[in-house]
C-alpha positions as CSV (number, residue, x, y, z in Angstrom):
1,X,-51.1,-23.3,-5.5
2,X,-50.9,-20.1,-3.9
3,X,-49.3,-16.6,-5.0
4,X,-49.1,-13.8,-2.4
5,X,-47.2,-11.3,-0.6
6,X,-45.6,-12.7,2.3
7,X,-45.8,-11.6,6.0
8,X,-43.9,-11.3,8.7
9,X,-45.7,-14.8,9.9
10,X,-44.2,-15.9,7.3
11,X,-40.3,-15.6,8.2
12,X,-39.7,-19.4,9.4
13,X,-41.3,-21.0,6.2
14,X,-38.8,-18.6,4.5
15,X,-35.6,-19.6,6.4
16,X,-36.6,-23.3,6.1
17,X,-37.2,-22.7,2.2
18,X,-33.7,-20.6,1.8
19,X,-31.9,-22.9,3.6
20,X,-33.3,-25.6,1.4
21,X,-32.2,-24.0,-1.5
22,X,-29.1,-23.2,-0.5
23,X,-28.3,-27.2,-0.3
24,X,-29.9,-28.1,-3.3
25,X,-28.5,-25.9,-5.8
26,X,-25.1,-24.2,-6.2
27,X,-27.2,-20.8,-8.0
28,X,-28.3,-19.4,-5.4
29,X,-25.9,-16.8,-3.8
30,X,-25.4,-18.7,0.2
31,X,-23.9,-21.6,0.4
32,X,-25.3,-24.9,2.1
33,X,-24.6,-24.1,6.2
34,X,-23.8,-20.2,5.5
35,X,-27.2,-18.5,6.1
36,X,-28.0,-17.5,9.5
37,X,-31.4,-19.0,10.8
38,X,-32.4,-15.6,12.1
39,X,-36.4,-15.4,12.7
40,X,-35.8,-11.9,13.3
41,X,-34.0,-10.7,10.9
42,X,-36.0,-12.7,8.5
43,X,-39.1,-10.8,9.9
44,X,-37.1,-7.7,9.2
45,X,-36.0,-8.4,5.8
46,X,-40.0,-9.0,4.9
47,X,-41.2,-6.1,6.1
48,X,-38.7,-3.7,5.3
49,X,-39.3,-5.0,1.6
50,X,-42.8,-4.7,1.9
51,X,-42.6,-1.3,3.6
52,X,-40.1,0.2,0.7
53,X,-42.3,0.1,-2.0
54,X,-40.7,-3.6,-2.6
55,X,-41.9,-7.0,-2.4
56,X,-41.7,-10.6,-1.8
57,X,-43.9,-13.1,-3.0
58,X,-44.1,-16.8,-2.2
59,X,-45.7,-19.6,-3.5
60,X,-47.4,-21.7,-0.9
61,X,-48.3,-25.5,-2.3
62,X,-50.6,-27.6,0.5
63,X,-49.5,-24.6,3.2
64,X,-45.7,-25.6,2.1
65,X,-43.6,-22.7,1.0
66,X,-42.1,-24.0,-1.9
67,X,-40.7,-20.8,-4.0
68,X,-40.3,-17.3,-3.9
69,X,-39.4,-14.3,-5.7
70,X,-38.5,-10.9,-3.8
71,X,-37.9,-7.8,-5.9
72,X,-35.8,-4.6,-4.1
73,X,-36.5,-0.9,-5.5
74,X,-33.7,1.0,-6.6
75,X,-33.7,3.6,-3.2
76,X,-32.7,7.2,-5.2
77,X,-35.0,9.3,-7.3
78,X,-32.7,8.1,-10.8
79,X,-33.3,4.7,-10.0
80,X,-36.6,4.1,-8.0
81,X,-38.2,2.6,-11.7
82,X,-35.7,-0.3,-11.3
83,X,-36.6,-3.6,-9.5
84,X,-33.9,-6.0,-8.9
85,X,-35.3,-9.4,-8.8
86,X,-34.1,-12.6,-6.7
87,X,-36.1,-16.2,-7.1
88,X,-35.6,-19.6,-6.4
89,X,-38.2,-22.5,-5.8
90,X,-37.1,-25.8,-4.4
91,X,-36.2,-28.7,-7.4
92,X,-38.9,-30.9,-6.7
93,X,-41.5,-28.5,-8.3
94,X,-39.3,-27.1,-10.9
95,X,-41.3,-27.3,-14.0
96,X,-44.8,-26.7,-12.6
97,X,-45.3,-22.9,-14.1
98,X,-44.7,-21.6,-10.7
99,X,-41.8,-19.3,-11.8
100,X,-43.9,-18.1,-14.5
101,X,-46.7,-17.6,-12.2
102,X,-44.3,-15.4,-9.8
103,X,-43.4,-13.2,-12.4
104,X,-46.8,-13.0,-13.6
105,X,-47.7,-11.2,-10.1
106,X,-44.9,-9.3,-9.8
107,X,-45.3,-7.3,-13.5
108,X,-48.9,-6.5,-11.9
109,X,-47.4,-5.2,-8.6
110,X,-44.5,-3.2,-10.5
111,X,-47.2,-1.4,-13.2
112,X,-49.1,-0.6,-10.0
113,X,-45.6,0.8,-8.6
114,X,-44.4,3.0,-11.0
115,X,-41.8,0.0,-11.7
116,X,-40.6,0.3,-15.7
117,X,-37.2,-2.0,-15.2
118,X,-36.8,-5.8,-14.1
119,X,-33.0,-6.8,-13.8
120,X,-31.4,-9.9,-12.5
121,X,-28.2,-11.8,-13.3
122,X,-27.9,-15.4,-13.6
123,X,-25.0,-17.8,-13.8
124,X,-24.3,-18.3,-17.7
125,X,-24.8,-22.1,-17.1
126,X,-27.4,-22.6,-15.4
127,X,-29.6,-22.8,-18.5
128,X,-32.6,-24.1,-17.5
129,X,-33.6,-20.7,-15.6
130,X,-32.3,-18.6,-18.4
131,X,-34.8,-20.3,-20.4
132,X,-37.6,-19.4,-17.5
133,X,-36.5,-15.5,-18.2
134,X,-36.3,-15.3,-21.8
135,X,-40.0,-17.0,-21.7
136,X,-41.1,-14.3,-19.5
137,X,-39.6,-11.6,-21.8
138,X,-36.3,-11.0,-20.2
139,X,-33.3,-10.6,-22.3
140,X,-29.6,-10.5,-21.8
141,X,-28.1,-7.2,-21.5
142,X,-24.5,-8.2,-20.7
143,X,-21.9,-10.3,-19.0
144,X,-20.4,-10.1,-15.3
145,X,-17.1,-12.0,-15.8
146,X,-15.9,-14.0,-12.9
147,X,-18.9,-12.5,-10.7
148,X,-18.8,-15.4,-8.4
149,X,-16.6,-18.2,-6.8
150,X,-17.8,-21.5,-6.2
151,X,-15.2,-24.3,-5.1
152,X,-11.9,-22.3,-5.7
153,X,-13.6,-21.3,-9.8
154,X,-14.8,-18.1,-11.0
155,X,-17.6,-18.3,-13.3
156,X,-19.6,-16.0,-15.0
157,X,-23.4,-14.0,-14.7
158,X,-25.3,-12.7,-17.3
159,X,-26.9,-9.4,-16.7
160,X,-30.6,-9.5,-17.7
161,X,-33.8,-7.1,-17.8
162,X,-37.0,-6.6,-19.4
163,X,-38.9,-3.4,-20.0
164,X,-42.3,-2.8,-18.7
């Protein structure tokens, strides 16, 4: 198992991964058939992140890109401590440490970065990765009621952080 930064070489094994996600689970924000399989704009996407002073990591398993985790920097001076986080690693290696291991890589990046805030939200039912955040130290901050539609329902988000 490999933890790193990804590249711009990298935008293809992050489509296929997104895509893959997108079909296997209904928390991650695209549905199955609605992300764009832009090479480009994936490209753009990894180094713009990478160029802002935020990042992207993947985890690569046999040269298989099999999760990831990219954390966006709050852009003006009140809010450039704050890193808002987005993960997801396909099902079949769920349980294998790797999200741990992500967020173990990207606390070391963000002290390096002057980063003092992790936030995320999370669907309030999708308990297995609220259990993933609380282990790494996150903790729920507050509610976002009816935050997102899935088949015709609202449902709910929890609003968690954790301070560096």
């Amino acid at each position: 198992m490999i933890i790193r930064i990804l590249r711009r070489n990298d935008a293809r094994k992050l489509i296929t991964l997104k895509k893959t996600l997108d079909s296997e689970t209904i928390f991650m924000m695209y549905e199955a058939g609605e992300r764009k399989d832009c090479i480009i704009e994936t490209e753009n996407e990894i180094v713009t992140l990478n160029r802002n002073n935020s990042i992207i990591l993947g985890c690569e398993i046999d040269t298989k890109l099999v999760g990831y985790l990219s954390g966006e920097k709050g852009e003006f001076n009140r809010n450039k401590h704050v890193l808002y986080i987005t993960i997801g690693i396909l099902k079949e290696y769920h349980g294998k440490n790797i999200g741990k291991k992500l967020f173990s890589e990207l606390e070391k990046w963000a002290k390096n970065n002057s980063i003092k805030r992790l936030e995320l939200s999370v669907i309030i039912y999708n308990e297995r990765t609220i259990q993933l955040y609380k282990s790494v130290g996150f903790e729920i901050e507050g509610i976002r009621k009816e935050s997102i539609c899935y088949k015709k329902r609202f449902v709910s988000e929890y609003y968690m952080a954790k301070i560096l």
